[in-house]
MDAnalysis code that builds the backbone (N, CA, C; Angstrom):
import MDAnalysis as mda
import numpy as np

u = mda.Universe.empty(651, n_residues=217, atom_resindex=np.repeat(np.arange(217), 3), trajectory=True)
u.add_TopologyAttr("name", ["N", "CA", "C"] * 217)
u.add_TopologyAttr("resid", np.arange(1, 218))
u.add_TopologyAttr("resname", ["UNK", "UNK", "UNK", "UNK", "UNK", "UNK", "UNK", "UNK", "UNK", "UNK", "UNK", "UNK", "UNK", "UNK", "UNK", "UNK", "UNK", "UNK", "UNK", "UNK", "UNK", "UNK", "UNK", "UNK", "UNK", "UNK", "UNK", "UNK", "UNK", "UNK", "UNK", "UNK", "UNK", "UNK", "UNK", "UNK", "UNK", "UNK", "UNK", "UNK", "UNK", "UNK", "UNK", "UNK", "UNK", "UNK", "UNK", "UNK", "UNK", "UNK", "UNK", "UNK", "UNK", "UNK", "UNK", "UNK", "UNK", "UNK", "UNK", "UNK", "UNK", "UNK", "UNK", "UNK", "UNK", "UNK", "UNK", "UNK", "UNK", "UNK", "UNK", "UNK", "UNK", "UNK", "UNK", "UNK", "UNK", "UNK", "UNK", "UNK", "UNK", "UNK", "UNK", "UNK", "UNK", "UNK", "UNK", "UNK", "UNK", "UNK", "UNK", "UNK", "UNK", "UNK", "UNK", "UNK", "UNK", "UNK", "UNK", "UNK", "UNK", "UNK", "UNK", "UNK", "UNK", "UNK", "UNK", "UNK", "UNK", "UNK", "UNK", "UNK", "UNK", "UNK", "UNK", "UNK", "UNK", "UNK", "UNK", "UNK", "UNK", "UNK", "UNK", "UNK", "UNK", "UNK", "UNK", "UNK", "UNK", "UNK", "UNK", "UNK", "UNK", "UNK", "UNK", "UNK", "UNK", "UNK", "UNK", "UNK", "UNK", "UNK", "UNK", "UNK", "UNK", "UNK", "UNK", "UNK", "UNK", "UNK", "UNK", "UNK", "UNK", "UNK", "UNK", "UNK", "UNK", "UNK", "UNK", "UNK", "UNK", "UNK", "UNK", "UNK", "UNK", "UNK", "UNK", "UNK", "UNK", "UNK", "UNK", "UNK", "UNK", "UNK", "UNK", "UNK", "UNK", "UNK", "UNK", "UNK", "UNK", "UNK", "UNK", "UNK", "UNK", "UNK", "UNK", "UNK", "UNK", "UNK", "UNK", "UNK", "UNK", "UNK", "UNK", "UNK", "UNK", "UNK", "UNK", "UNK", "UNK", "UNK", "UNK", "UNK", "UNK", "UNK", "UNK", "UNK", "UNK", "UNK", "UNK", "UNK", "UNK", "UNK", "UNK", "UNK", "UNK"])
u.atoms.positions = np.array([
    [100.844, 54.361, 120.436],
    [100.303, 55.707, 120.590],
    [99.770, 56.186, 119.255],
    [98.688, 56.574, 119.380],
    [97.899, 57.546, 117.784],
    [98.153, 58.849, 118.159],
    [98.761, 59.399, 116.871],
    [99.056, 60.668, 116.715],
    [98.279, 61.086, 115.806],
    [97.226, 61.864, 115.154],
    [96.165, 62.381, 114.279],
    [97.514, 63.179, 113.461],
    [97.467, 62.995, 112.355],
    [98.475, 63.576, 111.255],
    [98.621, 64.788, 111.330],
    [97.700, 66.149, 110.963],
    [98.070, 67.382, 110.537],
    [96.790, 68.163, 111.902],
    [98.009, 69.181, 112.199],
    [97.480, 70.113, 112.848],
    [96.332, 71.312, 111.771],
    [94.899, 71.229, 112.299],
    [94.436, 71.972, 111.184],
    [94.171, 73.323, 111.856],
    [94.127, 74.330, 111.051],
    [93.885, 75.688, 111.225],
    [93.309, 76.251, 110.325],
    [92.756, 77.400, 110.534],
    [92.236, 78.295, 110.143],
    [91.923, 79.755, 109.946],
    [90.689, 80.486, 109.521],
    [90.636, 81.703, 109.154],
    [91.772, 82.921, 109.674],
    [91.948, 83.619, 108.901],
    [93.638, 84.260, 109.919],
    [93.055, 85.860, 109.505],
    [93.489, 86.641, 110.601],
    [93.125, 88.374, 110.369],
    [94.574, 88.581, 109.371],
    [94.460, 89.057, 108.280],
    [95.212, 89.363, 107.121],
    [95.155, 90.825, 106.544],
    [95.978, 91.634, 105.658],
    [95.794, 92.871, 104.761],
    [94.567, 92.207, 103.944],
    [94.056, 93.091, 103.486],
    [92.440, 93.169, 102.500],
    [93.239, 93.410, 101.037],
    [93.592, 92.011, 100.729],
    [93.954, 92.006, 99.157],
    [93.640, 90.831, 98.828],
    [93.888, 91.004, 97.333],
    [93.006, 89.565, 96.343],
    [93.728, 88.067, 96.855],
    [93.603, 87.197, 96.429],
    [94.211, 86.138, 96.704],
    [94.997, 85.707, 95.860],
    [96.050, 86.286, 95.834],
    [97.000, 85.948, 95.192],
    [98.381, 86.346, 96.390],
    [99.653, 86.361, 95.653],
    [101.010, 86.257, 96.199],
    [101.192, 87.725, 96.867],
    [100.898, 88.047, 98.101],
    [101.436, 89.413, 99.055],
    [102.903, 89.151, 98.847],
    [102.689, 90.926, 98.657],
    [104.391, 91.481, 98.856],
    [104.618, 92.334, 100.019],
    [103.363, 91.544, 100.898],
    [103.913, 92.881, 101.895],
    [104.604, 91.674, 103.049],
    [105.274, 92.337, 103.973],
    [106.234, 91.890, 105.028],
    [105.460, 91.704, 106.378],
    [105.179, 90.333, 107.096],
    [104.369, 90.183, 108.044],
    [105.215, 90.468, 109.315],
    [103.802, 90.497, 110.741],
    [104.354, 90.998, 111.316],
    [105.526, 90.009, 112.211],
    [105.409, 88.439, 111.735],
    [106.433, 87.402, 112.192],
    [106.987, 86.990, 110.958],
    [107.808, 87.558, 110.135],
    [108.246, 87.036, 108.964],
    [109.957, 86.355, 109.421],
    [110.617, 86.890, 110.408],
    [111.700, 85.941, 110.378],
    [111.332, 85.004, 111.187],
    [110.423, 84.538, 112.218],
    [109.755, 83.324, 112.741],
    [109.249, 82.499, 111.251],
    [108.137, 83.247, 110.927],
    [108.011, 82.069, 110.140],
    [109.029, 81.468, 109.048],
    [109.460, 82.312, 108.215],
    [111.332, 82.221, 107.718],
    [111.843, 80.974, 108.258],
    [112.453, 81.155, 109.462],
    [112.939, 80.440, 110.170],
    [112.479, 78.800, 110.182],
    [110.857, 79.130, 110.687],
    [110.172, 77.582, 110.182],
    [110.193, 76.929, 109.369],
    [110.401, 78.025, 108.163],
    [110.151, 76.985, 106.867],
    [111.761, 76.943, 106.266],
    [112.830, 77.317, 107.004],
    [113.957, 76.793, 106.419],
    [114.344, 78.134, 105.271],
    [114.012, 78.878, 105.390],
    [114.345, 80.108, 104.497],
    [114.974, 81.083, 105.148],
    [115.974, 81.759, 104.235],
    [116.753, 83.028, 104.298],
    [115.844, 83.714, 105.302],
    [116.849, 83.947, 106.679],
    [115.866, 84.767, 107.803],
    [116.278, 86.170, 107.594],
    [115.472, 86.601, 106.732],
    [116.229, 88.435, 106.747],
    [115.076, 89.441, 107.331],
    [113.822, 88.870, 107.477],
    [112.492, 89.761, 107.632],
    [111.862, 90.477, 106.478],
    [112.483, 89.887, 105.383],
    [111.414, 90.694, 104.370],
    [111.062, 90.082, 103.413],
    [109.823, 90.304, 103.117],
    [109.434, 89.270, 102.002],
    [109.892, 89.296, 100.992],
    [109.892, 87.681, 100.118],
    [110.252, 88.114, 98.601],
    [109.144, 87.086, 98.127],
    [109.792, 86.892, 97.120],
    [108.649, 85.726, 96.112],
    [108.782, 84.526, 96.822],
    [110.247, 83.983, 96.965],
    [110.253, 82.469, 97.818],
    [109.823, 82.418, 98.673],
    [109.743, 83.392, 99.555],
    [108.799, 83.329, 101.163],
    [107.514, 83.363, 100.698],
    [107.147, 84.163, 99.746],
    [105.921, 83.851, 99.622],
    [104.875, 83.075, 99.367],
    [105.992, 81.849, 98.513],
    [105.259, 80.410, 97.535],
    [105.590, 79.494, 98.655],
    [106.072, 79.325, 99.485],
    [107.073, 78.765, 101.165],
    [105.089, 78.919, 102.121],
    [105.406, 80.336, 102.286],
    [104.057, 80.117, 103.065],
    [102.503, 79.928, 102.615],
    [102.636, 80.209, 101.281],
    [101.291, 80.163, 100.700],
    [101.086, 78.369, 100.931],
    [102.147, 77.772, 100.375],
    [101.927, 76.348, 100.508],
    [101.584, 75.870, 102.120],
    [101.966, 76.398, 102.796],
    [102.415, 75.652, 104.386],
    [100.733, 76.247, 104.711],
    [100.133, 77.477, 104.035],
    [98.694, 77.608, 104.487],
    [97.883, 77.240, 103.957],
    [97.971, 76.295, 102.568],
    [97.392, 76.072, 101.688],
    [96.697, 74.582, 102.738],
    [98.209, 74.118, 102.919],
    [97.744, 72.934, 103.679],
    [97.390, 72.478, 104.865],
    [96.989, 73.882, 105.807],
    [97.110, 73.704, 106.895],
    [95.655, 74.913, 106.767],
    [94.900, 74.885, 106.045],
    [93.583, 75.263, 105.730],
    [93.594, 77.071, 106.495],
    [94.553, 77.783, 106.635],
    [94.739, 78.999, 106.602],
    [94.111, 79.934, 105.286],
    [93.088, 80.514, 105.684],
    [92.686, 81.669, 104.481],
    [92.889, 83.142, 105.309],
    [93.535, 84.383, 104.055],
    [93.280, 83.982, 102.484],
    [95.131, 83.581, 102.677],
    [94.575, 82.820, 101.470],
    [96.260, 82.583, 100.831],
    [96.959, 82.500, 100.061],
    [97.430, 83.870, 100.716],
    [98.786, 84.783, 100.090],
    [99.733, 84.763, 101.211],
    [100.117, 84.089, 101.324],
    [101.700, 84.241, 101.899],
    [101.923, 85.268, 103.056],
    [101.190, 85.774, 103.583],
    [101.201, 86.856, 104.259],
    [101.765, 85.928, 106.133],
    [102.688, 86.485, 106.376],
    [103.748, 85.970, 107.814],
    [102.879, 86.570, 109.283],
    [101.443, 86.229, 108.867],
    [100.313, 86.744, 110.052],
    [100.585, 86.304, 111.331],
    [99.775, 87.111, 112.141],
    [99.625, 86.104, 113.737],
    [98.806, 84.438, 113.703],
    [98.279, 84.548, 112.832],
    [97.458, 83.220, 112.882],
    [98.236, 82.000, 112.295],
    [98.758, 82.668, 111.222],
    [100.280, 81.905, 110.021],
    [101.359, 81.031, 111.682],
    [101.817, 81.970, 112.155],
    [102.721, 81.683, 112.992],
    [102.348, 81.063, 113.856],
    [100.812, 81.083, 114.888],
    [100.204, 80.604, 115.315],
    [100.237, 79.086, 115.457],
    [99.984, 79.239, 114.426],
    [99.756, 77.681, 113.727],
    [101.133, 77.027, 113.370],
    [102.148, 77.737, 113.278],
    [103.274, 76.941, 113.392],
    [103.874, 76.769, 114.770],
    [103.641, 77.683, 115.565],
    [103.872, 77.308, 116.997],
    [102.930, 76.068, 117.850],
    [101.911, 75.739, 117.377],
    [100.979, 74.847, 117.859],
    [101.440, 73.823, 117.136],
    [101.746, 73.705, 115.928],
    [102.193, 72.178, 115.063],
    [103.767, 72.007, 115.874],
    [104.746, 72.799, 116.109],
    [106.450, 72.587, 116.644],
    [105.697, 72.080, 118.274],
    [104.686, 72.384, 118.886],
    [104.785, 71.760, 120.292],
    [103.927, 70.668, 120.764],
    [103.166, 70.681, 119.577],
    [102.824, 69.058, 119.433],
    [103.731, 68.144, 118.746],
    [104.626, 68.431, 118.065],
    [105.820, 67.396, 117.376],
    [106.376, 67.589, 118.816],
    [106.918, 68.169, 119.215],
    [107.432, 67.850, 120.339],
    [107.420, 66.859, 121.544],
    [105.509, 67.165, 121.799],
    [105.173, 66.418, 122.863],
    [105.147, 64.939, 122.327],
    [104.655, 64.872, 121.049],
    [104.240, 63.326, 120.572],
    [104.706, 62.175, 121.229],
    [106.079, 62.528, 121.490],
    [106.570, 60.793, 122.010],
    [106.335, 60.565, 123.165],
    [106.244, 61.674, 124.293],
    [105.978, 61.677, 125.386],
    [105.510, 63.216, 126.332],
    [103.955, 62.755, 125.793],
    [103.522, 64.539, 126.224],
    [103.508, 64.718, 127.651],
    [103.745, 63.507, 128.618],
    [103.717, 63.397, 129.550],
    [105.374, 63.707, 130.551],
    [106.315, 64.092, 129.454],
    [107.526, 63.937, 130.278],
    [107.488, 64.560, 131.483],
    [107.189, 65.743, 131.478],
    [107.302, 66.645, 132.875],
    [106.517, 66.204, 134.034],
    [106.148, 65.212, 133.954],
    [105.070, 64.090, 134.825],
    [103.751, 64.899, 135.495],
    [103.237, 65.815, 134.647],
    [102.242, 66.801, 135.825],
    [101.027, 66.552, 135.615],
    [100.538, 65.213, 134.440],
    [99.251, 64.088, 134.971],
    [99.409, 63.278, 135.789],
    [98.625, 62.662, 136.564],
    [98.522, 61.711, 137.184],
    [98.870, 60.429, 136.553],
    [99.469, 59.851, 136.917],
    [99.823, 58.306, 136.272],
    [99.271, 57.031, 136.996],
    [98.493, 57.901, 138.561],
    [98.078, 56.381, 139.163],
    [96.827, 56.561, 139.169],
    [96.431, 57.217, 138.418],
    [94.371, 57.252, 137.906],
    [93.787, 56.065, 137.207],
    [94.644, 55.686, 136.926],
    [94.640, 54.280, 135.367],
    [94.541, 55.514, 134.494],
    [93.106, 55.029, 133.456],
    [92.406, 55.970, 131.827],
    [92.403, 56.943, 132.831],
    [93.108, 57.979, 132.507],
    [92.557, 59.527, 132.365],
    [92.820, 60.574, 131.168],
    [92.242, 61.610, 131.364],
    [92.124, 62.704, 129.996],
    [93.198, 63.778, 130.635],
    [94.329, 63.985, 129.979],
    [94.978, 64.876, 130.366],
    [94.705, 66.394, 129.418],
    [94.833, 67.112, 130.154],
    [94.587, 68.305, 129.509],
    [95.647, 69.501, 129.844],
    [96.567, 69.935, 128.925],
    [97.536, 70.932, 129.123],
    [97.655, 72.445, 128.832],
    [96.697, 73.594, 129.351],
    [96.085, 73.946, 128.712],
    [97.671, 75.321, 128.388],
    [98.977, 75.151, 128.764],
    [99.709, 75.649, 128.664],
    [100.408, 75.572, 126.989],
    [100.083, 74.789, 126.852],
    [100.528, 73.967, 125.416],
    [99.195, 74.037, 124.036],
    [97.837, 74.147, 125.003],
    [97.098, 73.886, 124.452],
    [96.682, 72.410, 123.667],
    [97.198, 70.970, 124.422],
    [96.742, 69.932, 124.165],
    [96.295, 68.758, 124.978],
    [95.944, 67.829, 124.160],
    [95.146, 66.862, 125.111],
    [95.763, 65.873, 124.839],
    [95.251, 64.335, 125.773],
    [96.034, 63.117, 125.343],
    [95.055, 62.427, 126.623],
    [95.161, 60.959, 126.240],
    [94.649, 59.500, 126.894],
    [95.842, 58.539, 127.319],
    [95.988, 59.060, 128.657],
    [97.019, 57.697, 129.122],
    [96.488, 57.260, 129.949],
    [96.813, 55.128, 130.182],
    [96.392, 54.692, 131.021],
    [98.150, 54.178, 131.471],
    [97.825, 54.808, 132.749],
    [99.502, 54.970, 133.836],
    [100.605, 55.659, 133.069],
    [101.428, 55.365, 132.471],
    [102.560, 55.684, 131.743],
    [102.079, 55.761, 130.313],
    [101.213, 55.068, 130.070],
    [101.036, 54.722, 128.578],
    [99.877, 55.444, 127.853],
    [100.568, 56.085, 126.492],
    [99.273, 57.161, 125.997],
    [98.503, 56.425, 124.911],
    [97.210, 56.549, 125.256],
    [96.188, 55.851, 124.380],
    [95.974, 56.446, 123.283],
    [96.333, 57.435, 123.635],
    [95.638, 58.190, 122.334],
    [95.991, 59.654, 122.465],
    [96.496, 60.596, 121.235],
    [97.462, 61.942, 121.126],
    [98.437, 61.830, 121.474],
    [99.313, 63.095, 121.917],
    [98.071, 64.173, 121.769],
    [98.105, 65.486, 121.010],
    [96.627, 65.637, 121.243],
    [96.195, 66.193, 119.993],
    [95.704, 67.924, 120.346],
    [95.347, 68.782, 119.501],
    [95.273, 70.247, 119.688],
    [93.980, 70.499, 120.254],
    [94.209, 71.472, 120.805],
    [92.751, 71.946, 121.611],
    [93.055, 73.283, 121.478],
    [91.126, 73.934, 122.157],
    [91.233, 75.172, 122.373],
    [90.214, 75.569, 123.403],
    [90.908, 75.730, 124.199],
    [90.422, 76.058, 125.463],
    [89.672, 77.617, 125.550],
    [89.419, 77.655, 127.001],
    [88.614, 79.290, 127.475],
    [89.508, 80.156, 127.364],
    [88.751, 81.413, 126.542],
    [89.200, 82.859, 126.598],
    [89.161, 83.392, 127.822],
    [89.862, 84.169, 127.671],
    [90.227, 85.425, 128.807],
    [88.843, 85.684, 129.442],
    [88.817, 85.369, 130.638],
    [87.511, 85.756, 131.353],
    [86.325, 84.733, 131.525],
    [86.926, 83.470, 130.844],
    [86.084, 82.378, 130.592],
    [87.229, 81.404, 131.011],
    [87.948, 81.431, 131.512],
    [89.387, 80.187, 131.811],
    [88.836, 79.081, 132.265],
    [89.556, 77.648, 131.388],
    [89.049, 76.123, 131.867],
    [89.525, 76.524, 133.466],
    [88.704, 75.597, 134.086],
    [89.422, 75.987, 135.099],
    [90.042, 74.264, 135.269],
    [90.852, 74.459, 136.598],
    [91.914, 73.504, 136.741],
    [91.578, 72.619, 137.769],
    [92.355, 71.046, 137.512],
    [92.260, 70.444, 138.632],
    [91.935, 69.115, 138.081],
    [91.715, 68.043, 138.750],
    [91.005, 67.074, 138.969],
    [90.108, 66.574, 138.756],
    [89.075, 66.343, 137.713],
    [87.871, 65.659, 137.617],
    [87.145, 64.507, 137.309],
    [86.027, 64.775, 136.624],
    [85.471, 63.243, 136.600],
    [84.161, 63.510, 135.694],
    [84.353, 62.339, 134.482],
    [83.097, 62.945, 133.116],
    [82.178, 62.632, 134.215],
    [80.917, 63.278, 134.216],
    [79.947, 63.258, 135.128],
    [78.366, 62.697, 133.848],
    [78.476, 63.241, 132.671],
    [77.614, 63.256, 131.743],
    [77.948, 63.169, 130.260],
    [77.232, 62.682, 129.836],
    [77.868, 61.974, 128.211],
    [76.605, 62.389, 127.494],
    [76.606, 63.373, 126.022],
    [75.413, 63.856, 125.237],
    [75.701, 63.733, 123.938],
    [75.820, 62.985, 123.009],
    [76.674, 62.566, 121.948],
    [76.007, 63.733, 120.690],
    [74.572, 64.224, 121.356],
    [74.543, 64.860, 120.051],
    [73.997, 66.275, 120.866],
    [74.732, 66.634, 121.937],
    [74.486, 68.087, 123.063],
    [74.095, 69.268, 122.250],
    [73.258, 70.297, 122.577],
    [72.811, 71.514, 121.908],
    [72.651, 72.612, 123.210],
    [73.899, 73.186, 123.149],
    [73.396, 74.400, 124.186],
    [72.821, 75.423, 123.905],
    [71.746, 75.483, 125.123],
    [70.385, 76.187, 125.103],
    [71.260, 77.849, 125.508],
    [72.601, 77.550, 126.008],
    [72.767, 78.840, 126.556],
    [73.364, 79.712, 125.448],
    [74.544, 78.937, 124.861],
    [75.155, 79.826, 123.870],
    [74.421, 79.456, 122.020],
    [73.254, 78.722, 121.919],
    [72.414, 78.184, 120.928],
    [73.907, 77.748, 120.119],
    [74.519, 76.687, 120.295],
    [75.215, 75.996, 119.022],
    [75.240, 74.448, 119.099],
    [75.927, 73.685, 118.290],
    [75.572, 72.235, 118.778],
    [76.944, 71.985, 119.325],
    [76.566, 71.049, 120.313],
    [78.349, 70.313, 120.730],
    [78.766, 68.970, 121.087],
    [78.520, 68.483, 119.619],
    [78.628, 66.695, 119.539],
    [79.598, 66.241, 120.470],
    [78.886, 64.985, 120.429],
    [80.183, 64.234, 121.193],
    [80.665, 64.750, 122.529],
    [79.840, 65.635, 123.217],
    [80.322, 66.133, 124.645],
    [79.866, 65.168, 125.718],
    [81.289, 65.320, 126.432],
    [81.634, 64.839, 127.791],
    [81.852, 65.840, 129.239],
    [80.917, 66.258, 129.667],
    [80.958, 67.169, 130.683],
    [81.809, 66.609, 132.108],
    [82.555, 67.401, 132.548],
    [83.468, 66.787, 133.428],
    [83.771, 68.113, 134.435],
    [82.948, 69.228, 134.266],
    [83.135, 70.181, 135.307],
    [82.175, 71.363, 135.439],
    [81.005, 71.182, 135.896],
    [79.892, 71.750, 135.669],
    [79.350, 72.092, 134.145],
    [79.582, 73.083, 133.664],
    [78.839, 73.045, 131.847],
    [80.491, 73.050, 131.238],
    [81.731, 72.566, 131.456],
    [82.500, 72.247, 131.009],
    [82.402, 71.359, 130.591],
    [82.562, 70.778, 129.237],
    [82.875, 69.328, 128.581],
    [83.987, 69.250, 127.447],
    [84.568, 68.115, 126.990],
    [85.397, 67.916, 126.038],
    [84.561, 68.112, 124.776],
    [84.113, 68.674, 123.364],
    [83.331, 68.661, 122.541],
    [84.199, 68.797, 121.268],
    [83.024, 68.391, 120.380],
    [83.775, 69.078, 118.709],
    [83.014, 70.154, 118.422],
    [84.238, 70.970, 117.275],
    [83.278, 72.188, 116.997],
    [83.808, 71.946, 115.548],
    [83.690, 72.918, 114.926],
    [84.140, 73.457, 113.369],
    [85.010, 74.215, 113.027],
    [85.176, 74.942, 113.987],
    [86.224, 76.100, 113.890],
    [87.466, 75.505, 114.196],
    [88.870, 76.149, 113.501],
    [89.915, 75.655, 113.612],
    [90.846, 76.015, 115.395],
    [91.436, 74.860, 115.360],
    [91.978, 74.775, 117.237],
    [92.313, 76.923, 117.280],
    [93.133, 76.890, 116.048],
    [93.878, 78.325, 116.599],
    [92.824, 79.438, 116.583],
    [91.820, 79.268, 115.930],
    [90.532, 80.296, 116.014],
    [90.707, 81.015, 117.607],
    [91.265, 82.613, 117.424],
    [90.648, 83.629, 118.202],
    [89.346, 83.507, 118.891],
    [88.865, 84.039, 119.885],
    [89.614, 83.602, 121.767],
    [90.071, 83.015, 121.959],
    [89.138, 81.698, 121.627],
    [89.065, 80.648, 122.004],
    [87.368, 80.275, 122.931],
    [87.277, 79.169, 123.636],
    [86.647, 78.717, 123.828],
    [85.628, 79.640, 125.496],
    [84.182, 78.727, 125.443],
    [83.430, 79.981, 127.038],
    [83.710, 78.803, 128.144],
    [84.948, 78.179, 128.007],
    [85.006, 77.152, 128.987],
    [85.667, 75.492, 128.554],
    [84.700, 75.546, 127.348],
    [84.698, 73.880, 126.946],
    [86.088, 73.408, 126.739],
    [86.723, 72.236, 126.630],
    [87.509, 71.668, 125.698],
    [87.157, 71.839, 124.726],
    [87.350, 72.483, 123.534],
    [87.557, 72.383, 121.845],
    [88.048, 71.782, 121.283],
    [87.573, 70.498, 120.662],
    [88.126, 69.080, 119.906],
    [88.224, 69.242, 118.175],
    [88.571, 69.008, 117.420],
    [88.469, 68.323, 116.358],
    [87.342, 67.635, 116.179],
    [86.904, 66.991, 115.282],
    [85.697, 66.285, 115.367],
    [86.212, 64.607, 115.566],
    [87.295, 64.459, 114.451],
    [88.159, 63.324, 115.070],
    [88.360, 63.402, 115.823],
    [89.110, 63.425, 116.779],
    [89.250, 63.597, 117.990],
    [88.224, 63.593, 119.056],
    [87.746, 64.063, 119.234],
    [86.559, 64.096, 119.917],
    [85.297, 63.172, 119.474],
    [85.462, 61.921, 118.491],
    [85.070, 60.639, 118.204],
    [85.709, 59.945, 118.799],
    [87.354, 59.922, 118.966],
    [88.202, 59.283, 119.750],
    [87.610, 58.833, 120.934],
    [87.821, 60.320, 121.771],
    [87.263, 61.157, 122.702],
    [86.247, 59.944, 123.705],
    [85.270, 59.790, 122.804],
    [83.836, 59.310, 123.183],
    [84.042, 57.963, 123.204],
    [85.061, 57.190, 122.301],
    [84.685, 55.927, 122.473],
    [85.811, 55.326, 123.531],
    [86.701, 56.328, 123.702],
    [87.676, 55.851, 125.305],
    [87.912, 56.204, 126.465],
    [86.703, 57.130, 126.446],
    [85.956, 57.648, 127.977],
    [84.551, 57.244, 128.117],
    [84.375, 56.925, 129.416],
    [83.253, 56.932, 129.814],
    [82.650, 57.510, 131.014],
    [81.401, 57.659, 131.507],
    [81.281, 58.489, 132.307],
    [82.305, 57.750, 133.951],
    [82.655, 58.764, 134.330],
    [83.244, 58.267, 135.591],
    [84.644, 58.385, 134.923],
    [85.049, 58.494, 134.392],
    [86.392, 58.315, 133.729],
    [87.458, 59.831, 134.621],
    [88.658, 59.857, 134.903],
    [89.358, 60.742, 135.207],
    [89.912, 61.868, 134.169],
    [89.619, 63.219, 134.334],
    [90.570, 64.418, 133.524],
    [90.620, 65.039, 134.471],
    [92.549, 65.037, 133.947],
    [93.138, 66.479, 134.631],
    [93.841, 67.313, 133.646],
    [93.038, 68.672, 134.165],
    [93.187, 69.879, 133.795],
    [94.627, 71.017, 134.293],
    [95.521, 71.204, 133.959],
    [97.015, 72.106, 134.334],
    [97.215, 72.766, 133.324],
    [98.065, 73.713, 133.912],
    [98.739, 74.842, 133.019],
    [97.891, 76.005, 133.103],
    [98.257, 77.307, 131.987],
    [97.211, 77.950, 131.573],
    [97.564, 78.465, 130.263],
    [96.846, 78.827, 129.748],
    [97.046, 78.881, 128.035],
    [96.943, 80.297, 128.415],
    [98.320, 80.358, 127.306],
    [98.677, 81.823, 126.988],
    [97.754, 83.034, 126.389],
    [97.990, 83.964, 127.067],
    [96.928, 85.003, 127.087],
    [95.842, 85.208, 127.963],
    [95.743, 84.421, 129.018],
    [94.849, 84.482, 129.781],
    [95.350, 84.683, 131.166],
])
């Protein structure tokens, strides 16, 4: 099984100060506390602060200052449930296992993965699915169309590497980080790794199933 190393993230809604060490108290500071193995009291000090500046430093979170944001936490809740799933994202058995290759998609968890029967080919790995009012929708499908270098005319952006598998739904890469606010007008939201993966172990006709629903929607 390939597991892609680091969950990446990004831009986070923060207080409007320089970039340096916040002293102010976020609004998940004993969650994140908690994550990083520090004194859970809810209030910041200097060690929480050099604790999370690092954990966003490397997990491509701006700005960073230490600040215990929604996006900070975010992103640690999406990295704890992919360590989780890794060994077997499939335990709760709610892909299909007698498809052979299919693309599982969890959109409860917010991740993806390649198993053929029992066995995962590949992830799995973070996604970001449809916003509120835009929901992947669910079920059963089948890549219908393959555009390796796709440009939608509707929303004008590019979306490499797409695999359409449910009318203008496809698996794609973007730029923006998985935890990026809404989220997605439908698509799977890949990594760019990933969604290289993606392309070279699907083909058209290939099986994805779509379950769950991602929180907030």
């Amino acid at each position: 099984m390939v597991v892609p190393a680091v969950l990446t993230v990004g831009a986070a809604a923060a207080p409007a100060q320089a970039a340096s060490c916040t002293t102010s108290t976020g609004p998940y500071q004993k969650q994140v506390e908690k994550y990083l193995g520090l004194k859970v009291d809810g209030k910041q000090s200097a060690a929480d602060c050099k604790k999370i500046r690092t954990f966003q430093s490397q997990h491509g979170i701006t700005p960073t200052i230490g600040y215990a944001g929604p996006v900070t936490w975010r992103a640690m809740e999406a990295i704890t449930k992919q360590r989780a799933a890794a060994r077997n994202p499939n335990a709760a058995g709610k892909c299909p296992v007698n498809k052979g290759r299919i693309a599982c998609v969890d959109l409860s968890r917010q991740l993806t993965w390649i198993q053929d029967g029992k066995k995962v080919k590949y992830g799995p790995v973070p996604i970001r699915s449809g916003r509120n009012g835009f929901e992947t929708r669910t079920g059963l499908k089948k890549v219908y169309l393959r555009s390796i270098n796709h440009y939608s005319t509707l929303y004008h952006v590019r979306m490499p590497y797409s695999q359409f598998f449910d009318g203008g739904i496809a698996f794609h890469a973007v730029s923006l980080p998985m935890s990026a606010p809404p989220g997605s007008h439908g698509c799977v939201n890949m990594r760019t790794a990933d969604a290289k993966q993606y392309w070279g172990l699907l083909k058209k006709g290939s099986n994805v199933f779509v379950y769950g629903r991602k929180p907030g929607t």
